[in-house]
MOPAC internal coordinates of N, CA, C and O (Angstrom, degrees):
PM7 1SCF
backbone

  N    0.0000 0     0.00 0     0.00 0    0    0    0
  C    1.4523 1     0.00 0     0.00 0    1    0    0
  C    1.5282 1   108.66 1     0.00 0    2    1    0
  O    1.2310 1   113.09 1   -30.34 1    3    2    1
  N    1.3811 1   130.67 1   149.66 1    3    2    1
  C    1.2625 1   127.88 1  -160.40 1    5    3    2
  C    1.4123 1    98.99 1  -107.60 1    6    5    3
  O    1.2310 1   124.91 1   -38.28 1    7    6    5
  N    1.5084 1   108.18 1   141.72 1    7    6    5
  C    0.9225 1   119.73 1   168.08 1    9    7    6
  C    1.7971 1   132.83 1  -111.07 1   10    9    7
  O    1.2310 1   130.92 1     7.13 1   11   10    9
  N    1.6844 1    96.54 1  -172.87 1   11   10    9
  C    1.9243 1    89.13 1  -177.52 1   13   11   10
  C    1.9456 1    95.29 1  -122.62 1   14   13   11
  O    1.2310 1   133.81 1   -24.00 1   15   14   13
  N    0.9734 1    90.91 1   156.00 1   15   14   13
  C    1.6412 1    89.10 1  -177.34 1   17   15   14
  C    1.4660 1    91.78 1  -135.62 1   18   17   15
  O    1.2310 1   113.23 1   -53.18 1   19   18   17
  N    1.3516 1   130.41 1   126.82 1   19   18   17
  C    1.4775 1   137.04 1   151.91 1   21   19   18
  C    1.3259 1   128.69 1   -93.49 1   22   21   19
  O    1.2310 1   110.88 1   -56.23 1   23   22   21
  N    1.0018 1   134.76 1   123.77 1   23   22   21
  C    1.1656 1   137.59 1   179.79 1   25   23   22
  C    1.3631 1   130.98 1  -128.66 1   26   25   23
  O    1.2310 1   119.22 1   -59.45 1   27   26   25
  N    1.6594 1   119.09 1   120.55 1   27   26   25
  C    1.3157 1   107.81 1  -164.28 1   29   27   26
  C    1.6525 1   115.59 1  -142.25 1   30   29   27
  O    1.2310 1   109.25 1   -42.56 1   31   30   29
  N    1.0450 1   137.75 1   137.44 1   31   30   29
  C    1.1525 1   159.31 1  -178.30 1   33   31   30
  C    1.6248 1   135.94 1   -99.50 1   34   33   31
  O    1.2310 1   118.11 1   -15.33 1   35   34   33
  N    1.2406 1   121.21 1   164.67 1   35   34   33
  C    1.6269 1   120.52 1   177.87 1   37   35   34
  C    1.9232 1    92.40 1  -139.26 1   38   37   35
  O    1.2310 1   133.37 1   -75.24 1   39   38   37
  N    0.8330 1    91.77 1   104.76 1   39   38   37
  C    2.0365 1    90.05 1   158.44 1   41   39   38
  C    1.5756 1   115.77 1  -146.30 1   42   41   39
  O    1.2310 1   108.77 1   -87.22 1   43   42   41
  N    1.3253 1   138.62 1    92.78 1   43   42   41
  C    1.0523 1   133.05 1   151.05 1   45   43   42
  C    1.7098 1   122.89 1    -4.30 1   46   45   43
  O    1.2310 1   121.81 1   143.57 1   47   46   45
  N    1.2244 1   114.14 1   -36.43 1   47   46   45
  C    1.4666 1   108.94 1   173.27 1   49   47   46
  C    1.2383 1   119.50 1   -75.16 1   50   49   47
  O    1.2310 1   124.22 1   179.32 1   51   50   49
  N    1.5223 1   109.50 1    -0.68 1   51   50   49
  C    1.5430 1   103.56 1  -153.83 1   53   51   50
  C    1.6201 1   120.31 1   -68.31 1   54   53   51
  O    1.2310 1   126.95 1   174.68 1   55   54   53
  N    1.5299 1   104.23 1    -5.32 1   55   54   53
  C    1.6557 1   111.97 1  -167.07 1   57   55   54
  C    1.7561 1   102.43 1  -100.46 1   58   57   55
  O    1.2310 1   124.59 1   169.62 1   59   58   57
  N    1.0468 1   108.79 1   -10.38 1   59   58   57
  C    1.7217 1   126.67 1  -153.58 1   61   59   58
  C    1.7190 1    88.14 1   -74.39 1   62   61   59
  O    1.2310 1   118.45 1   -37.48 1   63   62   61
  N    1.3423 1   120.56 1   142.52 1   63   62   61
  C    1.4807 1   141.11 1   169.46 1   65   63   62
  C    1.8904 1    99.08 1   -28.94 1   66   65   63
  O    1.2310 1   136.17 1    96.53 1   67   66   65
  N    1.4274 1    86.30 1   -83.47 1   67   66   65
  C    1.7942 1   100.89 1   179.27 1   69   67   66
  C    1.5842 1   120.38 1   -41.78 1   70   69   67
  O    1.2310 1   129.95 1   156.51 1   71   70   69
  N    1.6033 1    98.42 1   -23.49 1   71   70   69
  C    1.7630 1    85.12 1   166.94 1   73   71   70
  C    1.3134 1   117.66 1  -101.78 1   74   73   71
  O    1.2310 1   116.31 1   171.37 1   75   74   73
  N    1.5439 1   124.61 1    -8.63 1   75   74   73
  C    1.3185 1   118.02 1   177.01 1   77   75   74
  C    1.9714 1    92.35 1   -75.81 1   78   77   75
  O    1.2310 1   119.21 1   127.79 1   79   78   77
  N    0.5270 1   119.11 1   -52.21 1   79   78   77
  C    1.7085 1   142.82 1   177.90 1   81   79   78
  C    1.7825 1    78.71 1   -21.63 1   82   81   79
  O    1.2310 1   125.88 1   100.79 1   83   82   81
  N    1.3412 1   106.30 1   -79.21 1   83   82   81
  C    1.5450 1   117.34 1  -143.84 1   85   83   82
  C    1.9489 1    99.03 1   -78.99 1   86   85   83
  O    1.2310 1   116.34 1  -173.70 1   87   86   85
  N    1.6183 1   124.56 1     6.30 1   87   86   85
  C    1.1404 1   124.65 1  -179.44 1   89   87   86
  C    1.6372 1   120.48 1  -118.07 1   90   89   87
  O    1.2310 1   137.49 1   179.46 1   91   90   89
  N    1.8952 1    83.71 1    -0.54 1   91   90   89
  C    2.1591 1    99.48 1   169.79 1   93   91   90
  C    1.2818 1    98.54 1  -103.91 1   94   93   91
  O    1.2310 1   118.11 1   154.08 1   95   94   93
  N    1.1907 1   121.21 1   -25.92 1   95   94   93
  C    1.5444 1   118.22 1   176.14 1   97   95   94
  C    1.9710 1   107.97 1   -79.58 1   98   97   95
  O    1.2310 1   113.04 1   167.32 1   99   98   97
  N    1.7174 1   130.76 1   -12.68 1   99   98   97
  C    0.9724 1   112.73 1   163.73 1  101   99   98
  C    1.7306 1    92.75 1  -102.95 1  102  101   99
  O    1.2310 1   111.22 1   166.65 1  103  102  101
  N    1.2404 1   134.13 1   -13.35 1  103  102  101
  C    1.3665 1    83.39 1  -171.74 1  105  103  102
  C    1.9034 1   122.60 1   -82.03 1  106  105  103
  O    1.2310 1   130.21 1  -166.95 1  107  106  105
  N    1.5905 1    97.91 1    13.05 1  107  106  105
  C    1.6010 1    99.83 1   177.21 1  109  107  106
  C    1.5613 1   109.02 1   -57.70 1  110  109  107
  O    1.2310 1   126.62 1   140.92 1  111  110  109
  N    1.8780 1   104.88 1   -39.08 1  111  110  109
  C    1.2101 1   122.71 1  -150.86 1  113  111  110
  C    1.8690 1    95.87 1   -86.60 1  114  113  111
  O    1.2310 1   123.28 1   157.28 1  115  114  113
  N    1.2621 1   111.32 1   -22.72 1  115  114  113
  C    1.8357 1   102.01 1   173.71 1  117  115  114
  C    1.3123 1    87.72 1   -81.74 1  118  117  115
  O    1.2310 1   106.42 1   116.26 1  119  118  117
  N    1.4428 1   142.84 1   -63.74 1  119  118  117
  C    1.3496 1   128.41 1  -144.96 1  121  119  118
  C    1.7005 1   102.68 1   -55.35 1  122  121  119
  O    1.2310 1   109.54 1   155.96 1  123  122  121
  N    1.3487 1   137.21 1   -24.04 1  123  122  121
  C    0.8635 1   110.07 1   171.21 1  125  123  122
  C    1.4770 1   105.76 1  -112.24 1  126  125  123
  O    1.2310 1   113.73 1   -95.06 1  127  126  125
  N    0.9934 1   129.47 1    84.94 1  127  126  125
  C    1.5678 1   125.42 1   179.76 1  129  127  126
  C    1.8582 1    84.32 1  -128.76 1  130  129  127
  O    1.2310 1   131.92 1   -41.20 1  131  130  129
  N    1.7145 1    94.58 1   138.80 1  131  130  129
  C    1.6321 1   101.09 1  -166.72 1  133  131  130
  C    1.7249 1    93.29 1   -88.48 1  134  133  131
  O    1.2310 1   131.16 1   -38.22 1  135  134  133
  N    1.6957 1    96.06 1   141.78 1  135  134  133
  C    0.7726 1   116.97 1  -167.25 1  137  135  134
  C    1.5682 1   142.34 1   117.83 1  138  137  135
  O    1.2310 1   129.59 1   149.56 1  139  138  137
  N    1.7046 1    99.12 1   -30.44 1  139  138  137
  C    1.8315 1   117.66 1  -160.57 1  141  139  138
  C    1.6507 1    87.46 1   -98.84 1  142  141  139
  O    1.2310 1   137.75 1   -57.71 1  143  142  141
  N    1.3442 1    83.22 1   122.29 1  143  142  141
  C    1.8387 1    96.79 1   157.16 1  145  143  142
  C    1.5195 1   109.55 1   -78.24 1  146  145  143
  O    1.2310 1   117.13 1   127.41 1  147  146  145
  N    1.0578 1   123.06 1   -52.59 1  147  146  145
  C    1.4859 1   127.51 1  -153.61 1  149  147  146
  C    1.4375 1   112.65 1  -154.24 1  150  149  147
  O    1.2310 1   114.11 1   -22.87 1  151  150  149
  N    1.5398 1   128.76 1   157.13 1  151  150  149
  C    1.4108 1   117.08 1  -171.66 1  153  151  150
  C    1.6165 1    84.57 1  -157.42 1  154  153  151
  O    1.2310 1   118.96 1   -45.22 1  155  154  153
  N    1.2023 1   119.59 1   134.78 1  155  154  153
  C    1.8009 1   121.56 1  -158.16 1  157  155  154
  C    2.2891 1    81.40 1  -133.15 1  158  157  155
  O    1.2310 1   125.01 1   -91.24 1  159  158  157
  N    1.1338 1   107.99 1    88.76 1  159  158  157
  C    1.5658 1   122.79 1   152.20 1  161  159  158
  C    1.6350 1   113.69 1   -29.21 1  162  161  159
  O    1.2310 1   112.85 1   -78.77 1  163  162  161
  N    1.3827 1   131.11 1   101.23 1  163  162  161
  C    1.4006 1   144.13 1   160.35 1  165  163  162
  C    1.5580 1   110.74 1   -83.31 1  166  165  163
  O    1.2310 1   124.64 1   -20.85 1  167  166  165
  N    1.3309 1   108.70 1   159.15 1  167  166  165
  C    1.2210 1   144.70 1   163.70 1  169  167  166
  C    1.4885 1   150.53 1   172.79 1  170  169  167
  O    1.2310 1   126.00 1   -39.61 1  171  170  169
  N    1.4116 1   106.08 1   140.39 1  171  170  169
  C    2.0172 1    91.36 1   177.51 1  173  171  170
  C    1.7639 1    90.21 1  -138.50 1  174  173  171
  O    1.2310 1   126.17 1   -93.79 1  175  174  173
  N    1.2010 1   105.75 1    86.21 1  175  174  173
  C    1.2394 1   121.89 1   149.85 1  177  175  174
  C    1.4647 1   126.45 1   -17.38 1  178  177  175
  O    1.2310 1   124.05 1   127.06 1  179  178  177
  N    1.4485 1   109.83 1   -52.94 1  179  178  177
  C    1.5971 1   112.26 1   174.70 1  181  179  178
  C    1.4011 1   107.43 1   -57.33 1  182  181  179
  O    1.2310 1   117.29 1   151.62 1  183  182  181
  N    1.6063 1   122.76 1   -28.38 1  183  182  181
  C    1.5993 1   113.58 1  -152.54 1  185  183  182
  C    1.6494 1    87.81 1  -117.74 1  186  185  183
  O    1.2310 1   125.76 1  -168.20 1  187  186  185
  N    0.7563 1   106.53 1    11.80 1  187  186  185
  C    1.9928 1   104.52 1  -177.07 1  189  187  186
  C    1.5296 1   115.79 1    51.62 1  190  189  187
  O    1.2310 1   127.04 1  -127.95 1  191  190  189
  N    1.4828 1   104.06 1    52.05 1  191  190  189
  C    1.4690 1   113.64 1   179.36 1  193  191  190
  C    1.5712 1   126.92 1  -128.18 1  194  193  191
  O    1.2310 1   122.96 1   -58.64 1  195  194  193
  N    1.0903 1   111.92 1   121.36 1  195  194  193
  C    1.4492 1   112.76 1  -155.51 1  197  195  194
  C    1.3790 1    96.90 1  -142.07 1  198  197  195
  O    1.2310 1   119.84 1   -30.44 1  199  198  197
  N    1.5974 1   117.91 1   149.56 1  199  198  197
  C    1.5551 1   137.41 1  -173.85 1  201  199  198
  C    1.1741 1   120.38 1  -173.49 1  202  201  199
  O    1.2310 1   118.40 1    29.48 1  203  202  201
  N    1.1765 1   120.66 1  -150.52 1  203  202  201
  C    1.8217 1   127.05 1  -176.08 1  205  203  202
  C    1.7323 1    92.56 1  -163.44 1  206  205  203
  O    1.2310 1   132.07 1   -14.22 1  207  206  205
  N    1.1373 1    94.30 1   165.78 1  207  206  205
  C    1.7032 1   107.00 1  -161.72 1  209  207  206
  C    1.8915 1    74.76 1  -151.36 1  210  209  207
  O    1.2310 1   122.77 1   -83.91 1  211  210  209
  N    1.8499 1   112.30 1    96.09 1  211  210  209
  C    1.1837 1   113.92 1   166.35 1  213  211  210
  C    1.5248 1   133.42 1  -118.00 1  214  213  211
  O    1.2310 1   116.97 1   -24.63 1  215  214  213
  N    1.5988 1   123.36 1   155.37 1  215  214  213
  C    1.3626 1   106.47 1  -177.86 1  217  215  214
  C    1.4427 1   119.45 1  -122.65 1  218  217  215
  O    1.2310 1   106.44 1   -81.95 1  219  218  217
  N    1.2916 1   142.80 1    98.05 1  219  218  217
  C    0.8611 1   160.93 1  -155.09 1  221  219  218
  C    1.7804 1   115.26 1   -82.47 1  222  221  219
  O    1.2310 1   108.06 1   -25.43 1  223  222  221
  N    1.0493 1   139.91 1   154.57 1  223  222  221
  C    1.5140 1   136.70 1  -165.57 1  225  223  222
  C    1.9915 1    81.29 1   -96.74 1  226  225  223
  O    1.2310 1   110.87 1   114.74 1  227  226  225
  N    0.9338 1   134.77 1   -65.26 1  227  226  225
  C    1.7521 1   129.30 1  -165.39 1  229  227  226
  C    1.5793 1   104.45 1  -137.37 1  230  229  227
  O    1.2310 1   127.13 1   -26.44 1  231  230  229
  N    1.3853 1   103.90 1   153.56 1  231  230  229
  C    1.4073 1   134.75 1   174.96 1  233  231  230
  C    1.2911 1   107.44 1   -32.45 1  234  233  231
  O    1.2310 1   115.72 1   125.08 1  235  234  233
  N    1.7314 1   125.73 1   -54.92 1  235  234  233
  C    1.2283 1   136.27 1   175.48 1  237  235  234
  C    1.6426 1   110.12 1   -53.11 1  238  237  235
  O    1.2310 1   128.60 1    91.55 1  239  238  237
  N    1.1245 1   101.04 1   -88.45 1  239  238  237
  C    2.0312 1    95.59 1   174.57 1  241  239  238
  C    1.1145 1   110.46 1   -14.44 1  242  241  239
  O    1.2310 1   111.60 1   112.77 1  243  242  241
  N    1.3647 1   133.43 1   -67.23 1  243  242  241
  C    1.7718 1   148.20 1  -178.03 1  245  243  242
  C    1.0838 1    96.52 1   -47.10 1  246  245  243
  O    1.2310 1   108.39 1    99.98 1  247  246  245
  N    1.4882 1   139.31 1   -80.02 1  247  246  245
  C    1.2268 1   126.01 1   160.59 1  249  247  246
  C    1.4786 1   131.36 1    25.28 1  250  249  247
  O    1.2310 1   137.39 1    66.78 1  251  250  249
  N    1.4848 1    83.92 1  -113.22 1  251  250  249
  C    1.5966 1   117.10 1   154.63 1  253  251  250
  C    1.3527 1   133.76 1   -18.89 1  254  253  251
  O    1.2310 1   132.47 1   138.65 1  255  254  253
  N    1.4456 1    93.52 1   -41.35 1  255  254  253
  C    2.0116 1   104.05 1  -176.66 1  257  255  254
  C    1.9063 1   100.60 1   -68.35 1  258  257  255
  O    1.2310 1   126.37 1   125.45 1  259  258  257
  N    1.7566 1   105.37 1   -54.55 1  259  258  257
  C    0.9713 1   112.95 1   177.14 1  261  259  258
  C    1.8647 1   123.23 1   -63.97 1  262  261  259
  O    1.2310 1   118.14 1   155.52 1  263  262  261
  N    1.1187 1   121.15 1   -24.48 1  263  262  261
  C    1.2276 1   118.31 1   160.98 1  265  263  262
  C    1.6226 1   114.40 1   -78.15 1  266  265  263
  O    1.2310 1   110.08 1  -162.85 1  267  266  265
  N    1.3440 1   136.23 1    17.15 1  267  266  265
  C    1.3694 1   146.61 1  -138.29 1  269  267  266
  C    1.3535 1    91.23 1  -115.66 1  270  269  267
  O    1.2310 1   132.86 1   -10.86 1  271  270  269
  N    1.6438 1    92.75 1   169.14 1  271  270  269
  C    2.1058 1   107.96 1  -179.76 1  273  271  270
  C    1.9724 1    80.69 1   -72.30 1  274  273  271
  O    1.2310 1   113.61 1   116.03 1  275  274  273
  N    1.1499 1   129.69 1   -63.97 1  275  274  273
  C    1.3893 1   137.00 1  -132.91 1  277  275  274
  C    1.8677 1    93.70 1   -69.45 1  278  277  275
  O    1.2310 1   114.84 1   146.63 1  279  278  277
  N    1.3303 1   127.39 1   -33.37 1  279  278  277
  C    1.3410 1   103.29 1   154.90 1  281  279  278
  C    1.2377 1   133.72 1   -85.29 1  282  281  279
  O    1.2310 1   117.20 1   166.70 1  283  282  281
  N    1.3612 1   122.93 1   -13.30 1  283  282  281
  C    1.3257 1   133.18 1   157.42 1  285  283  282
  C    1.2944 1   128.63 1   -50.83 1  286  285  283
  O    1.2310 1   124.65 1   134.78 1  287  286  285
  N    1.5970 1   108.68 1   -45.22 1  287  286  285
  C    1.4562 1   107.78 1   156.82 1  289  287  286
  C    1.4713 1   128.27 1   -77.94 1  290  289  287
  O    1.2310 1   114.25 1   170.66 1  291  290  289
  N    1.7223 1   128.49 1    -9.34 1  291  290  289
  C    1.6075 1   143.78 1   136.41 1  293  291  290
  C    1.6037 1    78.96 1   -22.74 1  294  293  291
  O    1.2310 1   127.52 1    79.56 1  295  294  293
  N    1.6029 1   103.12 1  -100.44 1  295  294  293
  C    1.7961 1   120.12 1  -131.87 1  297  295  294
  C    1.8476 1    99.24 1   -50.86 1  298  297  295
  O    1.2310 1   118.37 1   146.49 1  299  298  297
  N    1.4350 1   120.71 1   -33.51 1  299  298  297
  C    1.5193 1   118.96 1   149.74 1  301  299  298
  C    1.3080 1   152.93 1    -5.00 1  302  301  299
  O    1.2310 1   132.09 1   123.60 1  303  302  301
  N    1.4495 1    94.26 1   -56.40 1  303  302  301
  C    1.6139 1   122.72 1  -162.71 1  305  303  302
  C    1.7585 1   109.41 1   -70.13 1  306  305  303
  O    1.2310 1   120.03 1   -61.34 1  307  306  305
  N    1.1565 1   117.55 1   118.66 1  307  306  305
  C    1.6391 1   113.06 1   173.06 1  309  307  306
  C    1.2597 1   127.75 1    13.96 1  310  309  307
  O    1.2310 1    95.74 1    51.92 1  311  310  309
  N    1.1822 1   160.21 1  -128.08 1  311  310  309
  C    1.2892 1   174.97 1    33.58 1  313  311  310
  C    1.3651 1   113.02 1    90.87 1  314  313  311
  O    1.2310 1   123.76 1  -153.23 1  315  314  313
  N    1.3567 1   110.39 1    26.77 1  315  314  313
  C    1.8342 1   114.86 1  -159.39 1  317  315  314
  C    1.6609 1   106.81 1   -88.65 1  318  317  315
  O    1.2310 1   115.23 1   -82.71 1  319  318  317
  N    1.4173 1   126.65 1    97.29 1  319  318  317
  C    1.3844 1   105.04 1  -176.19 1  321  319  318
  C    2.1601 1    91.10 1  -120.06 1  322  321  319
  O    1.2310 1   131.82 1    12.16 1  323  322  321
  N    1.5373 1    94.79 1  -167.84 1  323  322  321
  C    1.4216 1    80.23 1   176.50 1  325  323  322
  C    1.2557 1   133.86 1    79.75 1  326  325  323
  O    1.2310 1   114.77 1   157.96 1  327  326  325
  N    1.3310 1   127.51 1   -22.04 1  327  326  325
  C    1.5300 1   132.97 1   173.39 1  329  327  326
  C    1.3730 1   125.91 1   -14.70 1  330  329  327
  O    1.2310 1   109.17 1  -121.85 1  331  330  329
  N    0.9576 1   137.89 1    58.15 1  331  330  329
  C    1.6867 1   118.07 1  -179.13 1  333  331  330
  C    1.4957 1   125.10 1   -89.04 1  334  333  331
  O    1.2310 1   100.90 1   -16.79 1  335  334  333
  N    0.9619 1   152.32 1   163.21 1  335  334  333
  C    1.7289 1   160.20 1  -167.94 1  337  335  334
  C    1.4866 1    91.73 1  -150.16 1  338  337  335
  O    1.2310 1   127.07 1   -25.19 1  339  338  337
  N    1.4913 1   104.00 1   154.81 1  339  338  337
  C    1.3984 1   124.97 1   170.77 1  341  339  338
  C    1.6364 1    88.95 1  -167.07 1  342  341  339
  O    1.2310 1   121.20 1   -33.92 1  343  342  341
  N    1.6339 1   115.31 1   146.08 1  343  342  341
  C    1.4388 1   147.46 1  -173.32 1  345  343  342
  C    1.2915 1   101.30 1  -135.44 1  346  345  343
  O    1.2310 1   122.73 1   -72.94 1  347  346  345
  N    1.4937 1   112.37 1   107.06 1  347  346  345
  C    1.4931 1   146.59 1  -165.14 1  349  347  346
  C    1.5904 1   110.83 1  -110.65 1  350  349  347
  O    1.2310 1   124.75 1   -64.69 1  351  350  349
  N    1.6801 1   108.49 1   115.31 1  351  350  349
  C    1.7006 1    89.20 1   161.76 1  353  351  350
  C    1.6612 1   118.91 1   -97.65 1  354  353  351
  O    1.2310 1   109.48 1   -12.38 1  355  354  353
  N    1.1300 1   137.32 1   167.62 1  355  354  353
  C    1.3707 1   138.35 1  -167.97 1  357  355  354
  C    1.3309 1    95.05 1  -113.63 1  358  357  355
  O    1.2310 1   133.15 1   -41.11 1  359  358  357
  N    1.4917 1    92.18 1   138.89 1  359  358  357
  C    1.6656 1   139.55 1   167.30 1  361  359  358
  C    1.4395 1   111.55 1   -71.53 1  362  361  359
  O    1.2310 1   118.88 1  -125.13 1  363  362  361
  N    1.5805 1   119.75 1    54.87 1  363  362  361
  C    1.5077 1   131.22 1  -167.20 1  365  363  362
  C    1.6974 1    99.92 1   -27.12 1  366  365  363
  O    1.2310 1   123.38 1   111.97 1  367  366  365
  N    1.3023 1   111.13 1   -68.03 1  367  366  365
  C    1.6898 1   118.90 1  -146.64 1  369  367  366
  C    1.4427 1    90.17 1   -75.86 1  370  369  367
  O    1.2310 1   109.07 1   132.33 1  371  370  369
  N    1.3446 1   138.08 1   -47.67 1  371  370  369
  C    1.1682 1   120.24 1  -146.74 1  373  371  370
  C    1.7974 1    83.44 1   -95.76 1  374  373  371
  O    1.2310 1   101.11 1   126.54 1  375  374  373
  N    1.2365 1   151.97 1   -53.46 1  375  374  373
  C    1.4124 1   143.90 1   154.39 1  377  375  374
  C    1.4307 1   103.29 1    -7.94 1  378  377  375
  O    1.2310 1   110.21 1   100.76 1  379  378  377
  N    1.4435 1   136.00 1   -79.24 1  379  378  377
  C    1.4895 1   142.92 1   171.53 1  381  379  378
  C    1.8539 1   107.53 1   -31.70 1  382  381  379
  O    1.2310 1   116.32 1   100.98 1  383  382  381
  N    0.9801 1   124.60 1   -79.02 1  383  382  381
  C    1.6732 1   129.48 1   156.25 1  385  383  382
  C    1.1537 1   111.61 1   -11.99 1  386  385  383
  O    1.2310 1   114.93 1   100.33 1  387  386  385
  N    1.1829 1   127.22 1   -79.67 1  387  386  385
  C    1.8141 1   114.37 1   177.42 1  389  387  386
  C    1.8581 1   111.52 1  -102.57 1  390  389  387
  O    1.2310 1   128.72 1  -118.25 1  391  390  389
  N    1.3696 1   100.81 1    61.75 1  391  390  389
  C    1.6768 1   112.79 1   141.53 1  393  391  390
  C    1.8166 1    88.59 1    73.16 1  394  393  391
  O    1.2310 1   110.35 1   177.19 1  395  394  393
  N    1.4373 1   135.74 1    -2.81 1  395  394  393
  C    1.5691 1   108.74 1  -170.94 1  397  395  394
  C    1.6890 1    97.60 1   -46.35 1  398  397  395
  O    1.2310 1   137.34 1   -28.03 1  399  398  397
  N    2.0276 1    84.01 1   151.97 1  399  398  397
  C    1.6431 1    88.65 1   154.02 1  401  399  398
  C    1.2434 1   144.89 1   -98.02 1  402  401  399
  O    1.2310 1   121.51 1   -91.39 1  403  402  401
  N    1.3568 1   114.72 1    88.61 1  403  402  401
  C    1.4809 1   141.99 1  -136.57 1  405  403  402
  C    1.9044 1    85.66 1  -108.24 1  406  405  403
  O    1.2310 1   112.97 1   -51.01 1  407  406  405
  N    1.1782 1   130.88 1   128.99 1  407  406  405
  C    1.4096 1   132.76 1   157.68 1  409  407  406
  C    1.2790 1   110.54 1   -74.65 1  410  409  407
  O    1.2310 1   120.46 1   -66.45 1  411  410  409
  N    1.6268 1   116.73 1   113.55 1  411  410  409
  C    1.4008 1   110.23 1   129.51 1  413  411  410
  C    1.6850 1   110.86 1    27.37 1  414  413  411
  O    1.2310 1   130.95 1    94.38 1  415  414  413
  N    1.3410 1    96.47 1   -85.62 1  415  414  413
  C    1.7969 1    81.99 1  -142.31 1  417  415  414
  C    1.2708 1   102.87 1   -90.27 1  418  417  415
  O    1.2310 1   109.80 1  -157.40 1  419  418  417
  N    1.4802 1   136.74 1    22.60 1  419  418  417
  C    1.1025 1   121.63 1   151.72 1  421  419  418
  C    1.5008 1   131.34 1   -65.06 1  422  421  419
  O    1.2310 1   127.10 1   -17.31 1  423  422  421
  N    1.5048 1   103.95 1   162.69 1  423  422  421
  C    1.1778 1    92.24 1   175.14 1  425  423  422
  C    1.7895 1   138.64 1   -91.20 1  426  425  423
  O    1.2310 1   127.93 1   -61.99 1  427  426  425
  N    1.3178 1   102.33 1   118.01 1  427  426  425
  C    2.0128 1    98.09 1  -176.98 1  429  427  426
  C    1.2574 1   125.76 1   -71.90 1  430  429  427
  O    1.2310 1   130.09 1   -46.10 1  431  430  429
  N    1.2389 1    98.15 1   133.90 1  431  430  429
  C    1.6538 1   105.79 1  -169.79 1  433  431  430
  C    1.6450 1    98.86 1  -121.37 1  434  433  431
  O    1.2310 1   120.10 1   180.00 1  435  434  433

């Protein structure tokens, strides 16, 4: 069953050249991480908070991402305090109802 993974952060660097730099060079490495349908880029700049709002095909993949080099090198990064994760299941029918972007080929529950 597919899941949502949130992920969110505090780093003061997060607006700085070198970190946008160092967050196009991972998102090559999520876009292909097996498993991820989609990965929707957060931020509020004023409050130094930055994350991803992701959707994964199953619990396992999600998993995985988070036991992964690509969040390991996240919790890494300069000035990184704050880390939080949360593992979300989706509200198929009522998600479908107001337009989420839910693929096709997942599965509805």
């Amino acid at each position: 069953m597919s899941k949502i993974l949130q992920i969110t952060f505090r780093n003061p660097n997060g607006g700085s050249e070198a970190a946008q730099k160092a967050a196009w060079e991972r998102a090559h490495k999520i876009a292909a991480w097996p498993g991820l349908v989609w990965k929707i880029w957060i931020a509020e700049p004023a409050e130094a908070i930055y994350g991803g709002i992701y959707l994964f095909e199953d619990e396992t993949s999600a998993n995985e991402y988070l036991q992964g080099s690509v969040v390991a090198s996240m919790k890494a990064l300069p000035g990184m305090t704050d880390f939080a994760t949360q593992l979300f299941d989706i509200n198929h029918p009522l998600t479908t109802v107001t337009h989420g972007p839910l693929s096709s080929v997942l599965e509805v529950s």
